[in-house]
N, C-alpha and C positions, 0 to 999 in steps of 0.2 A: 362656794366650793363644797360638793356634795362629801362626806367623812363614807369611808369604806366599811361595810358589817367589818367587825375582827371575831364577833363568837361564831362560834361553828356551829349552822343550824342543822340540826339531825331532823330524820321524821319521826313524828309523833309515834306510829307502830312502825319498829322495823320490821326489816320483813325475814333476819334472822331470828325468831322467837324462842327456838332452845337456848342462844346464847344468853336471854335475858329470865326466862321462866324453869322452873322446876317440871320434873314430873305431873307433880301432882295439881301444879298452877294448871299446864296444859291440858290435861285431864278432866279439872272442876271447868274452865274455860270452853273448850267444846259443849260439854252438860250445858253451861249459859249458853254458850250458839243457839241450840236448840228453840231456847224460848225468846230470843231476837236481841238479846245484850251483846255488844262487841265491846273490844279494848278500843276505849277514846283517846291514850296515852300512856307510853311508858315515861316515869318520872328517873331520871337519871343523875341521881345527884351524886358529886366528887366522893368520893372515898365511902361510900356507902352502898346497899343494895339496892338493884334497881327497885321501884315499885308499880305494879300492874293497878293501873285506874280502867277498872270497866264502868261500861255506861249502858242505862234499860233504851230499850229500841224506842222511847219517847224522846230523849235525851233528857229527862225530870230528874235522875238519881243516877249518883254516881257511885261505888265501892270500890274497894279496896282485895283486888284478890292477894290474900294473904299468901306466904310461902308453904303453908300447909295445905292450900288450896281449898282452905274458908274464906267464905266471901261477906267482909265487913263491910256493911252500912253506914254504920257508928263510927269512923274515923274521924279523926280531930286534923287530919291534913286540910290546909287553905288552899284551895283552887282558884285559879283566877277564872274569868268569864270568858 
């Protein structure tokens, strides 16, 4: 007997992005367009902010656009593979 999903799988980028990003995320995010980084994932966890995971057009490195739309390297979040 196959058990039915019950979590709700959302997609990875929506595709309403104001609802999730700030001015200034949008703004430093276009600047990375540019040089071939795209958002690999929005993290969406319970009763907190969402958080913007962008990824370099290798897919080698992942960051962290911040809400001030500084883009951390150096984050201490766990990704899975």
């Amino acid at each position: 007997m196959e058990e039915e999903e019950r979590r709700n799988v959302k997609k990875a980028v929506p595709e309403d992005l104001p609802d999730f990003l700030s001015q200034q995320q949008i703004f430093a995010y276009h600047g990375m367009e540019r040089f071939g980084w795209y958002i690999k994932f929005i993290r969406r966890p319970l009763f907190q902010r969402p958080v913007c995971i962008l990824s370099n057009p290798e897919g080698t490195v992942l960051a962290v656009l911040e809400d001030d739309g500084t883009i951390n390297q150096q984050h201490d979040l766990i990704i899975r593979d």
